[in-house]
N, C-alpha and C positions, 0 to 999 in steps of 0.2 A: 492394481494401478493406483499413484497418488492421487490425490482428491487435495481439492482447493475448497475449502468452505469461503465464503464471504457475510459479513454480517452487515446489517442493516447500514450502520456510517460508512461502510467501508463503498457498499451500490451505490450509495448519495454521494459518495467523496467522486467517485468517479463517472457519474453520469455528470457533477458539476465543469471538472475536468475537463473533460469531454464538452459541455456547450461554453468551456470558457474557449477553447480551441477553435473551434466551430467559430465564433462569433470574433474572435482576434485574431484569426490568420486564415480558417479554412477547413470547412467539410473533411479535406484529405486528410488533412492533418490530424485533426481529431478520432479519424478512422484509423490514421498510423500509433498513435498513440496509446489507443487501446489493443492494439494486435500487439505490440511492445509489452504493453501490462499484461497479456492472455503468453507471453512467451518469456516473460520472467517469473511469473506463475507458474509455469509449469517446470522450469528449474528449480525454484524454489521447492514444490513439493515433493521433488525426485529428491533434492539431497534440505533440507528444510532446513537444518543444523547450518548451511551456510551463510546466512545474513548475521550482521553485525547484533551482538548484545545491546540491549537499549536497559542501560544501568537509571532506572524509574524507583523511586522510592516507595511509590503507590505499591500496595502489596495488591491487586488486581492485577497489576501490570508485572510483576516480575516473571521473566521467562520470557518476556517479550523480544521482539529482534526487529532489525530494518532493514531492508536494503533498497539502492536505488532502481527506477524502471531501468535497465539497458537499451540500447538503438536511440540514443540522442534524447531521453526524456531523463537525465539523469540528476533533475532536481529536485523530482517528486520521487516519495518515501515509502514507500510498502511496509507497515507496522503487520506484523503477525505473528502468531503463536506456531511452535514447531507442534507438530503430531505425530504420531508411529507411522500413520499412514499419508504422510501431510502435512497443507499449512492450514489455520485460519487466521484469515487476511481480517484483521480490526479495521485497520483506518487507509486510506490514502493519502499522503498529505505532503503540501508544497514546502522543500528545504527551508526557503525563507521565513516560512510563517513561523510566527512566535509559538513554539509547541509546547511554550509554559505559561503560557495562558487558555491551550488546547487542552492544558492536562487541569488546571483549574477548572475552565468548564464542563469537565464532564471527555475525556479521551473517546469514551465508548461511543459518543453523540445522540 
């Protein structure tokens, strides 16, 4: 079975998520939100090879890939590494946000 690691920024990125939701539109929402992220995830680990190349100069980061949540949350980023068996999911992170100042401070968080 594929297996979804998560690491430390990636739980923070989205428990943040998650009470920015909660606290700007709605409990629901925020519950929807994460069932989205728990169902892109598990596409994700069945075929991993499928997210976008994230061309990072940082030699940590190469091999890295993106893709967006599907079911309407489709501005936030799923960074993660492909595996044999899987993905591990690095970071969460909002389209908008400047992710060259994410990657200056520290990507890994």
């Amino acid at each position: 079975m594929a297996r979804v690691l998560k690491r430390e920024a990636a739980k923070r990125d989205l428990i943040a998520e998650w009470v920015w939701y909660a606290g700007n539109a709605s409990t629901e929402l925020a519950d929807r939100f994460l069932r989205a992220v728990g169902r892109t995830l598990s596409l994700l680990a069945a075929q991993p090879e499928s997210g976008i190349p994230s061309f990072i100069r940082k030699p940590e980061l190469q091999g890295m890939r993106r893709l967006p949540v599907s079911g309407g949350f489709e501005k936030i980023l799923l960074f993660y590494f492909p595996l044999q068996d899987g993905i591990d999911l690095v970071r969460v992170v909002h389209g908008g946000r400047d992710l060259a100042q994410i990657l200056a401070e520290g990507f890994f968080g």
